[in-house]
N, CA, C, O and CB atoms as a CASP TS submission, in Angstrom:
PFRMAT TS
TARGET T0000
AUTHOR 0000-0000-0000
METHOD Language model
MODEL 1
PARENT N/A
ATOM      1  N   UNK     1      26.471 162.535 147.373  1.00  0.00           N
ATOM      2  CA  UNK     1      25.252 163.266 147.627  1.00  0.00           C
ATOM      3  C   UNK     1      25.167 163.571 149.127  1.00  0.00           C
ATOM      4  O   UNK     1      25.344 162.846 150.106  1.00  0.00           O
ATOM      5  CB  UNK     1      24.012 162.463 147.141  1.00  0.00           C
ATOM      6  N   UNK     2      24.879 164.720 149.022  1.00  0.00           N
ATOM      7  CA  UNK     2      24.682 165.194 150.837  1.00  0.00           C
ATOM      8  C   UNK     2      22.778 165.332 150.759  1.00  0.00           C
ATOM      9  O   UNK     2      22.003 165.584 149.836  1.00  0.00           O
ATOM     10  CB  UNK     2      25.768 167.412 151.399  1.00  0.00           C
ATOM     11  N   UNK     3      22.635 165.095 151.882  1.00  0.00           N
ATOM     12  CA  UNK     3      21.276 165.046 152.438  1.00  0.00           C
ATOM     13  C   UNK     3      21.315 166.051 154.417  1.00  0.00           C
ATOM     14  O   UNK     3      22.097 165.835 155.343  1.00  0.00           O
ATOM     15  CB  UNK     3      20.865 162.893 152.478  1.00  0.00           C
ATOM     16  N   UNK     4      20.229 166.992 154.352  1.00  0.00           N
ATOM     17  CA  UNK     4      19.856 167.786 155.139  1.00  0.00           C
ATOM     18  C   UNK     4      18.079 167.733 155.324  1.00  0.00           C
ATOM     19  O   UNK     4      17.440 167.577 154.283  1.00  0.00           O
ATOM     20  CB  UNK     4      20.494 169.040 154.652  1.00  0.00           C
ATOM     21  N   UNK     5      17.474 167.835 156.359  1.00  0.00           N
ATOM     22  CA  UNK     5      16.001 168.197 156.842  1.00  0.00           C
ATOM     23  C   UNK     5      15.597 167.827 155.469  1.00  0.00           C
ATOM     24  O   UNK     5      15.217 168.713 154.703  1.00  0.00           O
ATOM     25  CB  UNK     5      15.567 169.894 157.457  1.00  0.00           C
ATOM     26  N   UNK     6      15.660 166.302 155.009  1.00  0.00           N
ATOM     27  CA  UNK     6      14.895 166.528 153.986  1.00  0.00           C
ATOM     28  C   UNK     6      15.410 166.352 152.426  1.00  0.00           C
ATOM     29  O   UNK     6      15.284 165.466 151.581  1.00  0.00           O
ATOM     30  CB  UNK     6      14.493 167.752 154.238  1.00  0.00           C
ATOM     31  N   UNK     7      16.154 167.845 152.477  1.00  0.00           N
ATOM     32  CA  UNK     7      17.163 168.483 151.048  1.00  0.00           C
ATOM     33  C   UNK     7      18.103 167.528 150.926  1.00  0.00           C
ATOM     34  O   UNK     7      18.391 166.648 151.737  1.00  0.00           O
ATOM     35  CB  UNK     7      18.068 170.072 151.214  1.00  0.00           C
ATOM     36  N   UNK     8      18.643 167.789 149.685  1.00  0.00           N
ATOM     37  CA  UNK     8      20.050 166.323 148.831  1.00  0.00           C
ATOM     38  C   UNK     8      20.540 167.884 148.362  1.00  0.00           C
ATOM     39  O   UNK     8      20.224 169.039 148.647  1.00  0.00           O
ATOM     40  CB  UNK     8      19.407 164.506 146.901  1.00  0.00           C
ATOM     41  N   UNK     9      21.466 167.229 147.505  1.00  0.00           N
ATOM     42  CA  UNK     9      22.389 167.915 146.537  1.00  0.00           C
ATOM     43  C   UNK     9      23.549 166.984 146.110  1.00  0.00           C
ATOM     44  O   UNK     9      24.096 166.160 146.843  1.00  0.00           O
ATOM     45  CB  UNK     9      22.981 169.232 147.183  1.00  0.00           C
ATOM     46  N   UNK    10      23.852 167.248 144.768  1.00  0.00           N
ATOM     47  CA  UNK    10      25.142 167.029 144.452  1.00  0.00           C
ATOM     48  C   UNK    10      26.165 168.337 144.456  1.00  0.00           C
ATOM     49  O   UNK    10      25.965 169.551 144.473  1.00  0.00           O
ATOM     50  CB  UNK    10      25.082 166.389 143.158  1.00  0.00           C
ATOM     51  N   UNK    11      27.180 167.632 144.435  1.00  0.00           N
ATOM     52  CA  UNK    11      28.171 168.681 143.991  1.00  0.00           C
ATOM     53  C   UNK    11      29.401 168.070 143.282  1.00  0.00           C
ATOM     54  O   UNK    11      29.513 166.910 142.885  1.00  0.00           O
ATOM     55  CB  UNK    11      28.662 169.516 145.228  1.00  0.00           C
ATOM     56  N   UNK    12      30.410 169.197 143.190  1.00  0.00           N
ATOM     57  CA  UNK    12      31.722 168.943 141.950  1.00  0.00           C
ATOM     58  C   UNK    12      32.461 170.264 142.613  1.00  0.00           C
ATOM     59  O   UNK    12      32.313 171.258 143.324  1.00  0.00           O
ATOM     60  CB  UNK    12      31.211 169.127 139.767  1.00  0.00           C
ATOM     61  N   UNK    13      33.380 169.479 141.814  1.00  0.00           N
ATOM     62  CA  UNK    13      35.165 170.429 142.243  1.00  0.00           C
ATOM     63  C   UNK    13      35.386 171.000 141.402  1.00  0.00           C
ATOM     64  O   UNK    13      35.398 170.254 140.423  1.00  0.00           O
ATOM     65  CB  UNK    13      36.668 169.731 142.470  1.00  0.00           C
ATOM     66  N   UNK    14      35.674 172.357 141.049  1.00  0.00           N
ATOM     67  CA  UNK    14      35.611 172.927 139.567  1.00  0.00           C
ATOM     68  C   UNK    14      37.476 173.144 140.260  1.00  0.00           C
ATOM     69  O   UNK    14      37.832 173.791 141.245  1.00  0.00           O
ATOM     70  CB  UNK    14      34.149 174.719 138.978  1.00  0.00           C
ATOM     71  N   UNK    15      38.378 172.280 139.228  1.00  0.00           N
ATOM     72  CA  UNK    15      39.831 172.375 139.610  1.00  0.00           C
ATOM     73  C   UNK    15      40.467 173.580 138.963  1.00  0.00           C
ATOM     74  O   UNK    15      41.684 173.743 139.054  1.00  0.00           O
ATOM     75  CB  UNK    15      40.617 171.087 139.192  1.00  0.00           C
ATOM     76  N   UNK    16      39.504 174.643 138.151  1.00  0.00           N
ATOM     77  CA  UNK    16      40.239 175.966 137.512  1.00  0.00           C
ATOM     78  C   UNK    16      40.595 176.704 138.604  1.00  0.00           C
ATOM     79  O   UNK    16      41.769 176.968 138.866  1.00  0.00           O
ATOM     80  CB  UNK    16      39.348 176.919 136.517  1.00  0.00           C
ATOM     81  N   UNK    17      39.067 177.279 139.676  1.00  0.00           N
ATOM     82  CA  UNK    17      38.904 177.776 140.799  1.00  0.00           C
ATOM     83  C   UNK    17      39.196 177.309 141.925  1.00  0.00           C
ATOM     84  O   UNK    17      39.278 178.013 142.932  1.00  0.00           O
ATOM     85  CB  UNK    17      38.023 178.012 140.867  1.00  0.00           C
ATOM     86  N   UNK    18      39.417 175.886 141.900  1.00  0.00           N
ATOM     87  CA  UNK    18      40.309 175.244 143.390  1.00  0.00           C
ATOM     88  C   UNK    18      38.962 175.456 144.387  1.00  0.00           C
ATOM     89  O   UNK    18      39.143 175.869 145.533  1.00  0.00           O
ATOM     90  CB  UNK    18      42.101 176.453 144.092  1.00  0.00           C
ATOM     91  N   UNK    19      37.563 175.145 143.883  1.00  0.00           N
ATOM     92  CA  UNK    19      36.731 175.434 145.042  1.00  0.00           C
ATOM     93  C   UNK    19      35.532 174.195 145.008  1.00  0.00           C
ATOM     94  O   UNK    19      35.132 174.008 143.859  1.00  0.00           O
ATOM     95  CB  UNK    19      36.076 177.096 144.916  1.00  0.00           C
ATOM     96  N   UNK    20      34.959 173.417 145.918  1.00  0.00           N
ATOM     97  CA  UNK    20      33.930 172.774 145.844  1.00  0.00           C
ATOM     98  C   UNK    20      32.116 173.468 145.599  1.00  0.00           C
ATOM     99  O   UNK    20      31.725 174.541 146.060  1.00  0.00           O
ATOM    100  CB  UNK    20      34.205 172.103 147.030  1.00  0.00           C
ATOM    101  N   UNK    21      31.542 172.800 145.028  1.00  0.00           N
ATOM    102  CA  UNK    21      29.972 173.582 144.854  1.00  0.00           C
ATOM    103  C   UNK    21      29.087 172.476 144.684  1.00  0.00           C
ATOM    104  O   UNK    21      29.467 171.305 144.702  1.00  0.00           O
ATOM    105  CB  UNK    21      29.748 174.689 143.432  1.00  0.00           C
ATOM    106  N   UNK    22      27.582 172.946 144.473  1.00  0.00           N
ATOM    107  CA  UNK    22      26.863 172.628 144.671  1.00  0.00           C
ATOM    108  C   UNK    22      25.427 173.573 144.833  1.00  0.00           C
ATOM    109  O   UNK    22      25.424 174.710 145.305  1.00  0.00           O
ATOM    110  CB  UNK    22      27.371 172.033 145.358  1.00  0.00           C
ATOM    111  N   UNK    23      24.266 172.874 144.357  1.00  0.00           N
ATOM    112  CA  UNK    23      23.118 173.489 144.725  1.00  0.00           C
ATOM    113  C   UNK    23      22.380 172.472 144.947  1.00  0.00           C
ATOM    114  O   UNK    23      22.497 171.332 144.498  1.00  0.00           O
ATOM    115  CB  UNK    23      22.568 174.397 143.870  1.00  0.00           C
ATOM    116  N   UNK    24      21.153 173.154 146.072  1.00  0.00           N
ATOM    117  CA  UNK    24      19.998 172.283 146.865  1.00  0.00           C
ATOM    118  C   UNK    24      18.996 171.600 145.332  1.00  0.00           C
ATOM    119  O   UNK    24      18.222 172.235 144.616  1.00  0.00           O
ATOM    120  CB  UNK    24      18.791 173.652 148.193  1.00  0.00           C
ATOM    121  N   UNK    25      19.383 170.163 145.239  1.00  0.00           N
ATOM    122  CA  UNK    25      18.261 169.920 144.424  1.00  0.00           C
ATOM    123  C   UNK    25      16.923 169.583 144.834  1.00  0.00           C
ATOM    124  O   UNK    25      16.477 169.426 145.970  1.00  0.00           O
ATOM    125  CB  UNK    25      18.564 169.062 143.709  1.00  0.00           C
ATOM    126  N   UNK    26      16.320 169.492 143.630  1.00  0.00           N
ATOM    127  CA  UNK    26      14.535 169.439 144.153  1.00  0.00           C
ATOM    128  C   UNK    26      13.552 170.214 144.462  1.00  0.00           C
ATOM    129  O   UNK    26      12.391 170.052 144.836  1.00  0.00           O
ATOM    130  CB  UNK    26      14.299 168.969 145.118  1.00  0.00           C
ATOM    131  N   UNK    27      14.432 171.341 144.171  1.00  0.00           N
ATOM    132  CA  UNK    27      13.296 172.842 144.400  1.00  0.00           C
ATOM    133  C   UNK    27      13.151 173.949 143.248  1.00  0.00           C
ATOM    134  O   UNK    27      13.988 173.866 142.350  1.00  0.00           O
ATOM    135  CB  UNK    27      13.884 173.877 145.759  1.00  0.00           C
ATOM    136  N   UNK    28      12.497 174.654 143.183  1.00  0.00           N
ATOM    137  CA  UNK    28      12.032 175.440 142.139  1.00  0.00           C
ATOM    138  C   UNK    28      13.145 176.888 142.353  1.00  0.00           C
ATOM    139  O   UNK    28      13.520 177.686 141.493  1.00  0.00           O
ATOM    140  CB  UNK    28      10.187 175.722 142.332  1.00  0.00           C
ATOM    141  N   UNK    29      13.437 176.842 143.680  1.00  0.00           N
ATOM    142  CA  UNK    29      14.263 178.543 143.791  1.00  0.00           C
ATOM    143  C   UNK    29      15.951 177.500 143.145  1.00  0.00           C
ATOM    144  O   UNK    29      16.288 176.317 143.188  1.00  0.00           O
ATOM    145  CB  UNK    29      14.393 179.653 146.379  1.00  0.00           C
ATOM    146  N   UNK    30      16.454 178.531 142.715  1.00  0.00           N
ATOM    147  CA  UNK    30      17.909 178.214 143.324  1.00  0.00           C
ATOM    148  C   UNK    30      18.917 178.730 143.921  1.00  0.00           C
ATOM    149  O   UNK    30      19.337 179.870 143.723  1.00  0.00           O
ATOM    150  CB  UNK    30      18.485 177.903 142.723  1.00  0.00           C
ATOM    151  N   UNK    31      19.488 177.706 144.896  1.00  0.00           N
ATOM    152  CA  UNK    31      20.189 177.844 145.612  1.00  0.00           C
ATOM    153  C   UNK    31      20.971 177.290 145.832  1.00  0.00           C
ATOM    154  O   UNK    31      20.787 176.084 145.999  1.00  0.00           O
ATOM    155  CB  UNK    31      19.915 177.985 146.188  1.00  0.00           C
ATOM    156  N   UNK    32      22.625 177.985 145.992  1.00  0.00           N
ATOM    157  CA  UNK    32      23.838 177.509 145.383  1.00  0.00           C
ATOM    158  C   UNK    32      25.135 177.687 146.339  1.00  0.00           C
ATOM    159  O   UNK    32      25.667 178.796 146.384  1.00  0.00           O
ATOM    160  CB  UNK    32      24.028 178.279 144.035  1.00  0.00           C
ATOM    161  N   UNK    33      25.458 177.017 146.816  1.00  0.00           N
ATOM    162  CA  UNK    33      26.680 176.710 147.753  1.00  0.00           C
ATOM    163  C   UNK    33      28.329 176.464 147.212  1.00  0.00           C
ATOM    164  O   UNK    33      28.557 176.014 146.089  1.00  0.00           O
ATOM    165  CB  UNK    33      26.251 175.383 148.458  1.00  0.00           C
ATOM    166  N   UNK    34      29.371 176.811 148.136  1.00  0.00           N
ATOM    167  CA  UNK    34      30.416 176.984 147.880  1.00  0.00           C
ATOM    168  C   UNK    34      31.496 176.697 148.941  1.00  0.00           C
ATOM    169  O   UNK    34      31.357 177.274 150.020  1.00  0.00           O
ATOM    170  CB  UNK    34      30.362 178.044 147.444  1.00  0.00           C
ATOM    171  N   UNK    35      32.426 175.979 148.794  1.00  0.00           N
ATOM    172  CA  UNK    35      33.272 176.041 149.666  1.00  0.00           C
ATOM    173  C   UNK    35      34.789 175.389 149.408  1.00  0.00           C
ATOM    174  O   UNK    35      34.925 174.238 148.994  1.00  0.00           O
ATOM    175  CB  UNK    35      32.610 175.530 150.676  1.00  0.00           C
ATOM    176  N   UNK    36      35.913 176.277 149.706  1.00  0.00           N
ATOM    177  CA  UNK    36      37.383 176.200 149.344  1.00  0.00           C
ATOM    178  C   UNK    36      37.934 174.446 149.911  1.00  0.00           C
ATOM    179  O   UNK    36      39.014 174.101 149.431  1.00  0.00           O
ATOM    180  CB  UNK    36      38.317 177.708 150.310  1.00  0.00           C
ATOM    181  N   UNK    37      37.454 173.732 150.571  1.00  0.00           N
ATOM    182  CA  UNK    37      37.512 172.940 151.072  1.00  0.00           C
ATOM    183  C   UNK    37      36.479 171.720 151.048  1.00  0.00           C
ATOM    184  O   UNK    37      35.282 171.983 150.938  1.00  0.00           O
ATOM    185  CB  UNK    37      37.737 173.450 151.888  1.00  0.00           C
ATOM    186  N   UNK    38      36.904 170.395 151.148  1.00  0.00           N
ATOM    187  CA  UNK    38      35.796 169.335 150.651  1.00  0.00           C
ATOM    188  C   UNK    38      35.386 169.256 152.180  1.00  0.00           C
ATOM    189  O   UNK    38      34.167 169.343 152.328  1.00  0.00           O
ATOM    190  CB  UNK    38      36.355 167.671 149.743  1.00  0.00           C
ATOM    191  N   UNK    39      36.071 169.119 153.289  1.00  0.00           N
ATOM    192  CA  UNK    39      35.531 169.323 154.573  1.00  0.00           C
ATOM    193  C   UNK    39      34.544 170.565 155.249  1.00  0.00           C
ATOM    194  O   UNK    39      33.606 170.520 156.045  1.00  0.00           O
ATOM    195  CB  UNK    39      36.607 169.294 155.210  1.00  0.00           C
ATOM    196  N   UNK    40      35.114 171.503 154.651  1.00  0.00           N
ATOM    197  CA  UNK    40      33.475 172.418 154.795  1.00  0.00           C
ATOM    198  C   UNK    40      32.686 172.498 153.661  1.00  0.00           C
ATOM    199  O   UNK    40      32.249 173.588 153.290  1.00  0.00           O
ATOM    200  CB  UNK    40      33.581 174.043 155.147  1.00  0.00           C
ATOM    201  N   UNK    41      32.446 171.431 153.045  1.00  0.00           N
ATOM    202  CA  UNK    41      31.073 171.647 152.022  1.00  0.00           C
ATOM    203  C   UNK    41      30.181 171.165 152.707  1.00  0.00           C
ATOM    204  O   UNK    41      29.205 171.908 152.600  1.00  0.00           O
ATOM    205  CB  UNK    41      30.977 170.950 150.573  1.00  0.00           C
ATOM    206  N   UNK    42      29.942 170.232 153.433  1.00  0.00           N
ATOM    207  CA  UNK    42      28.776 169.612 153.914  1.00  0.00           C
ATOM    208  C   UNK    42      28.348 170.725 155.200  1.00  0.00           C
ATOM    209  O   UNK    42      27.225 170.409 155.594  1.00  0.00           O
ATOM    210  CB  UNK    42      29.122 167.903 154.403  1.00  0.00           C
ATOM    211  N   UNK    43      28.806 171.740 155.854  1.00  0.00           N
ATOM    212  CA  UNK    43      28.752 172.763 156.723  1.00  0.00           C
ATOM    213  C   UNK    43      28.292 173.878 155.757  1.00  0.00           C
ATOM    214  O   UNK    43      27.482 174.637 156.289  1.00  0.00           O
ATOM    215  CB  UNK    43      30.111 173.005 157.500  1.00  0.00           C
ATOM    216  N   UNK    44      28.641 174.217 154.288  1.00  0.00           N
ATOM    217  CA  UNK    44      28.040 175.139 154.089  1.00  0.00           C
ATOM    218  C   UNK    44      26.677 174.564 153.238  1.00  0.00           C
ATOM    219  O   UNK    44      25.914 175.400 152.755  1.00  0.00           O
ATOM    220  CB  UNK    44      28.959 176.113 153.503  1.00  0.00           C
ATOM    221  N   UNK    45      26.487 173.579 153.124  1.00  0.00           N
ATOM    222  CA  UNK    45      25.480 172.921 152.202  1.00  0.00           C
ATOM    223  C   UNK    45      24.544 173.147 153.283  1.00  0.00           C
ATOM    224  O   UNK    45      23.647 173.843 152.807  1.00  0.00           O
ATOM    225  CB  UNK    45      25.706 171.287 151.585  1.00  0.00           C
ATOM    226  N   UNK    46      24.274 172.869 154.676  1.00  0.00           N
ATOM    227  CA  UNK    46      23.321 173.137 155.564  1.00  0.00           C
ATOM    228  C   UNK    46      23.633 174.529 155.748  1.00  0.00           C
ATOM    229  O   UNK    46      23.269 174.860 154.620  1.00  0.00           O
ATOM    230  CB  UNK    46      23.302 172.272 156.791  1.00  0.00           C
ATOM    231  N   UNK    47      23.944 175.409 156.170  1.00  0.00           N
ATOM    232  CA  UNK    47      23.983 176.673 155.533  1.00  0.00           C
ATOM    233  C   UNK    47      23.027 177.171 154.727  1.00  0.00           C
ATOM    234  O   UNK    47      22.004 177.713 155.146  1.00  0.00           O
ATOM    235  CB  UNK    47      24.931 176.750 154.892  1.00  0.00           C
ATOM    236  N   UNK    48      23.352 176.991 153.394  1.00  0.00           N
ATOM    237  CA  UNK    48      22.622 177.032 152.254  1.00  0.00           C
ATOM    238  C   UNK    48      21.298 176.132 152.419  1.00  0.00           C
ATOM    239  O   UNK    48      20.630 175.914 151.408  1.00  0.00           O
ATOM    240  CB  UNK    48      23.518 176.592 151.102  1.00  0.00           C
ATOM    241  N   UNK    49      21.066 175.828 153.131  1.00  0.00           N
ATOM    242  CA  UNK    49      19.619 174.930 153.707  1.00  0.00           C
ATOM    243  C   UNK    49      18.812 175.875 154.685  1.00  0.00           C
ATOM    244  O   UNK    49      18.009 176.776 154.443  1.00  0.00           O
ATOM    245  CB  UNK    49      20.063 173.356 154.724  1.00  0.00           C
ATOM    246  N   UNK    50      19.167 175.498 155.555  1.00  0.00           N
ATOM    247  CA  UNK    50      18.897 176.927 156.805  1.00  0.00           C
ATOM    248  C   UNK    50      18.809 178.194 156.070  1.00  0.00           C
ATOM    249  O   UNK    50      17.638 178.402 155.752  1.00  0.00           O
ATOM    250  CB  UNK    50      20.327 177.233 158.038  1.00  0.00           C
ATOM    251  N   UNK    51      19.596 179.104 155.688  1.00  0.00           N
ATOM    252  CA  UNK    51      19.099 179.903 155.073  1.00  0.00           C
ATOM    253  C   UNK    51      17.765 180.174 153.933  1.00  0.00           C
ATOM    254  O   UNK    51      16.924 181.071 153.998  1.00  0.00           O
ATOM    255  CB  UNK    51      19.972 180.062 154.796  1.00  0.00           C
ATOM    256  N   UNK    52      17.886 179.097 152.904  1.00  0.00           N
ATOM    257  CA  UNK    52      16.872 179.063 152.181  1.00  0.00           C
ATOM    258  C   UNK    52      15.849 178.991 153.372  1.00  0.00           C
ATOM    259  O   UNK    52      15.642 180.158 153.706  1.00  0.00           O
ATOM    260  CB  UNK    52      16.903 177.948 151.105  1.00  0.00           C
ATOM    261  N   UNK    53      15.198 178.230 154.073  1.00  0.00           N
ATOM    262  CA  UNK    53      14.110 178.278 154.916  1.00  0.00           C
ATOM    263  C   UNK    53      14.032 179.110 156.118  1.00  0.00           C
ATOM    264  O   UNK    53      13.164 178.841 156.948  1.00  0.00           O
ATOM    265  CB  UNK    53      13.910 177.133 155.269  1.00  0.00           C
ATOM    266  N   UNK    54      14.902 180.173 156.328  1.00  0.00           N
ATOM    267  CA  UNK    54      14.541 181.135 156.785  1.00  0.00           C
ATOM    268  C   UNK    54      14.600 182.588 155.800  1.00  0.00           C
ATOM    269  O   UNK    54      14.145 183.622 156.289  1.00  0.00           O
ATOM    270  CB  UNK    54      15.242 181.087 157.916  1.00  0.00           C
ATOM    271  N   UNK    55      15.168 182.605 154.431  1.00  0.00           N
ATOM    272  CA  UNK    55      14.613 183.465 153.738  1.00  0.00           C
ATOM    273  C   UNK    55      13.084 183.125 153.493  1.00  0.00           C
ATOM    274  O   UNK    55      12.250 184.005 153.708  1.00  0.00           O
ATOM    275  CB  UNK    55      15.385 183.599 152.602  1.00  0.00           C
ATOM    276  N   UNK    56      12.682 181.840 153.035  1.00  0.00           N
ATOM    277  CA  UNK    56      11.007 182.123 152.989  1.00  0.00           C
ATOM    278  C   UNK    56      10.083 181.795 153.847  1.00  0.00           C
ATOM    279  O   UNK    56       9.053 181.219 153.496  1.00  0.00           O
ATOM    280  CB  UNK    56      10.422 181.599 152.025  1.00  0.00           C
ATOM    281  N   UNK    57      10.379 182.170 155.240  1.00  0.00           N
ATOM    282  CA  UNK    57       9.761 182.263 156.475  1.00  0.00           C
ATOM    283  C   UNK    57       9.937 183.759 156.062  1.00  0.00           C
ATOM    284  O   UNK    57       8.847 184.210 155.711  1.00  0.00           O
ATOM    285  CB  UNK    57      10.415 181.528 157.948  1.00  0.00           C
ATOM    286  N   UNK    58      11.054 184.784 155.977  1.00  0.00           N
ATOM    287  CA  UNK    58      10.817 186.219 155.778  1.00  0.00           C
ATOM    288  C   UNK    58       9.701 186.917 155.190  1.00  0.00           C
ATOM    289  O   UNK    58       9.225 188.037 155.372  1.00  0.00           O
ATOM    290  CB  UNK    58      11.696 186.609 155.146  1.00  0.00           C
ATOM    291  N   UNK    59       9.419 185.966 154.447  1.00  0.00           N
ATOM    292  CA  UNK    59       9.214 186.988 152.757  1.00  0.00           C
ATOM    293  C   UNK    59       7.909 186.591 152.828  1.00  0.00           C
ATOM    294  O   UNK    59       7.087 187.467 152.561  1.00  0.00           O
ATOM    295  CB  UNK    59      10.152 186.490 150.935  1.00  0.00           C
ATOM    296  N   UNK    60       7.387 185.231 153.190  1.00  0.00           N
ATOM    297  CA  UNK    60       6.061 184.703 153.075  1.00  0.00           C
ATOM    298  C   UNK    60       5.630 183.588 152.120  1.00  0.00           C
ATOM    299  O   UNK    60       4.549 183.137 151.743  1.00  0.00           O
ATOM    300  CB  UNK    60       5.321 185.715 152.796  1.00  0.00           C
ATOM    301  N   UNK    61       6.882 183.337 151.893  1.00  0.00           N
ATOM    302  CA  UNK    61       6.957 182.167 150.856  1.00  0.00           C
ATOM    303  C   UNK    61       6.548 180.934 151.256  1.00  0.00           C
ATOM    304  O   UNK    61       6.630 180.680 152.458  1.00  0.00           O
ATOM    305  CB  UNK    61       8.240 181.939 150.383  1.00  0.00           C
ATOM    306  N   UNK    62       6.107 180.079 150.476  1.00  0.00           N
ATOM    307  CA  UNK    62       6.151 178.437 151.141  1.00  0.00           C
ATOM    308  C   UNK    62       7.096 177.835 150.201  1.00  0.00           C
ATOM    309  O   UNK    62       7.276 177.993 148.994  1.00  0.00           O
ATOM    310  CB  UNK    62       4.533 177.440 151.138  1.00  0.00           C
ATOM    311  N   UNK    63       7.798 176.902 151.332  1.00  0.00           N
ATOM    312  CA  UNK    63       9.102 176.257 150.623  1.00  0.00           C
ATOM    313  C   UNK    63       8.778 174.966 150.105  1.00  0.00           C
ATOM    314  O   UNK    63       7.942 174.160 150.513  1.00  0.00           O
ATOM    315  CB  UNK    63      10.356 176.061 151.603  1.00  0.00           C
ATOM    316  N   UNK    64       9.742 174.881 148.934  1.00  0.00           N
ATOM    317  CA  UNK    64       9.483 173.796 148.173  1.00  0.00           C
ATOM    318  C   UNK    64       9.693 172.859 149.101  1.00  0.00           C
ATOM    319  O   UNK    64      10.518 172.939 150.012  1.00  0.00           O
ATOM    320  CB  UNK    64      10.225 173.640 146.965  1.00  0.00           C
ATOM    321  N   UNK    65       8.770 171.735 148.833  1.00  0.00           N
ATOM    322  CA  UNK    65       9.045 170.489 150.354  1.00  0.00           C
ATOM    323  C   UNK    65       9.573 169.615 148.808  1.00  0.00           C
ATOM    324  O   UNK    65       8.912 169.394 147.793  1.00  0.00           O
ATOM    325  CB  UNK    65       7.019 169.538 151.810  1.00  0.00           C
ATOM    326  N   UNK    66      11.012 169.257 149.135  1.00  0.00           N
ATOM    327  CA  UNK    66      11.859 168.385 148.543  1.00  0.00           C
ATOM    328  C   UNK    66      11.352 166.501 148.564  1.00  0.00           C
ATOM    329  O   UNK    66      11.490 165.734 149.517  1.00  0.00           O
ATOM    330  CB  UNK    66      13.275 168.744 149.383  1.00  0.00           C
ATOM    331  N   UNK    67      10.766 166.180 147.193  1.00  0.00           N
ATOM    332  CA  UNK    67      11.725 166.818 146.160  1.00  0.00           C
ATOM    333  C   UNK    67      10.692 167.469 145.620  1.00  0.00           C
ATOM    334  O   UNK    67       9.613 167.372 146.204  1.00  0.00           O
ATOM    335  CB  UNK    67      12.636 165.904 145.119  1.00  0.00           C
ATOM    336  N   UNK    68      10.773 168.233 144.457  1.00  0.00           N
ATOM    337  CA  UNK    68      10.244 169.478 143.747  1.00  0.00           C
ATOM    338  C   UNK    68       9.538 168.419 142.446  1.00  0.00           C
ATOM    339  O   UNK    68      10.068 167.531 141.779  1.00  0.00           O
ATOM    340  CB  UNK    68      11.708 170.865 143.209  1.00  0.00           C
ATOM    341  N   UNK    69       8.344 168.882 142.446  1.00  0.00           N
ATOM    342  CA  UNK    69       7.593 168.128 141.281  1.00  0.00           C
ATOM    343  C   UNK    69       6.461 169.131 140.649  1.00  0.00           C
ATOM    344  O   UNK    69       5.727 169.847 141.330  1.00  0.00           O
ATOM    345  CB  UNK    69       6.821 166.665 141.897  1.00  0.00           C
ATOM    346  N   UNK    70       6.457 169.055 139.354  1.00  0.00           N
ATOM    347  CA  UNK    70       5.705 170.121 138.607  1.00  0.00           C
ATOM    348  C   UNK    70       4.497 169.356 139.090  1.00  0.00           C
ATOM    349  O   UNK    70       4.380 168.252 139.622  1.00  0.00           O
ATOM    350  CB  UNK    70       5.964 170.402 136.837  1.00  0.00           C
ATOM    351  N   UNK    71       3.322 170.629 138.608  1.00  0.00           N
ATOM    352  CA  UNK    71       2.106 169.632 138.782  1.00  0.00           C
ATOM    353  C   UNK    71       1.650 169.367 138.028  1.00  0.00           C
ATOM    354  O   UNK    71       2.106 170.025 137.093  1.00  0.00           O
ATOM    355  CB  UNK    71       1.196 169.789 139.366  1.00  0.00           C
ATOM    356  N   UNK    72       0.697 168.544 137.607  1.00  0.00           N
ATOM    357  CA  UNK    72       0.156 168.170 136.740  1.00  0.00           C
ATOM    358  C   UNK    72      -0.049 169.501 135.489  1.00  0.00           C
ATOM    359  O   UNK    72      -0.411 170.622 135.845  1.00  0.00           O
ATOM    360  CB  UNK    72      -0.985 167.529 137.388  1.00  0.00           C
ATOM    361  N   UNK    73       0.189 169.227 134.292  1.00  0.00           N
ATOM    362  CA  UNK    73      -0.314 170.547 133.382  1.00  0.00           C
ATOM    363  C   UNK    73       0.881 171.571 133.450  1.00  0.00           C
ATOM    364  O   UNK    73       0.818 172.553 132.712  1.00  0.00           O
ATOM    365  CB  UNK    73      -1.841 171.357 134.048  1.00  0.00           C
ATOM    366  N   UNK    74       2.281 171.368 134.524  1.00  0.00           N
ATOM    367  CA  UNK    74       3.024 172.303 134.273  1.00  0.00           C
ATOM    368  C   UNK    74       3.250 173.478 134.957  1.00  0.00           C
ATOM    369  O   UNK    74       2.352 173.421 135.797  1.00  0.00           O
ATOM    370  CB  UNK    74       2.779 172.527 133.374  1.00  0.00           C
ATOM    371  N   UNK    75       4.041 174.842 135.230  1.00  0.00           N
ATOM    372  CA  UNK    75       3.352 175.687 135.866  1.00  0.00           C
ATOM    373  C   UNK    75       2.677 176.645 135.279  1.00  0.00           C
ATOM    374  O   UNK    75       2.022 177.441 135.952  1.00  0.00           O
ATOM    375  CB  UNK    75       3.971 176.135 136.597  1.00  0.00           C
TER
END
């Protein structure tokens, strides 16, 4: 498990594609990371962090503050 500002994730090696992945858990968007190498996954996993929170600084969004919990009743 990698951990960033907060954010976790797991990830896995899919050995068809020869590539490492992963998405930010604990949040309602998703967002999904990639990298040919097990040494740059944790570089693009913050990546994929940073970005998510400056796409919804763009847009006007408020970001899921990790971890992600329905609320009461559902959405």
């Amino acid at each position: 498990m990698l951990k960033y500002k907060g954010y976790e994730c797991d990830y896995q090696y899919d050995e068809e594609d020869l590539i490492w992945y992963g998405k930010i858990d604990g949040i309602c968007d998703l967002v999904n990371f990639e990298s040919e190498t097990y040494c740059g996954l944790e570089d693009e996993f913050h990546k994929a962090v940073d970005d998510y929170l400056e796409f919804c600084e763009e847009v006007g969004k408020e970001t899921d503050n990790p971890p992600f919990t329905l609320p009461m009743g559902g959405i």
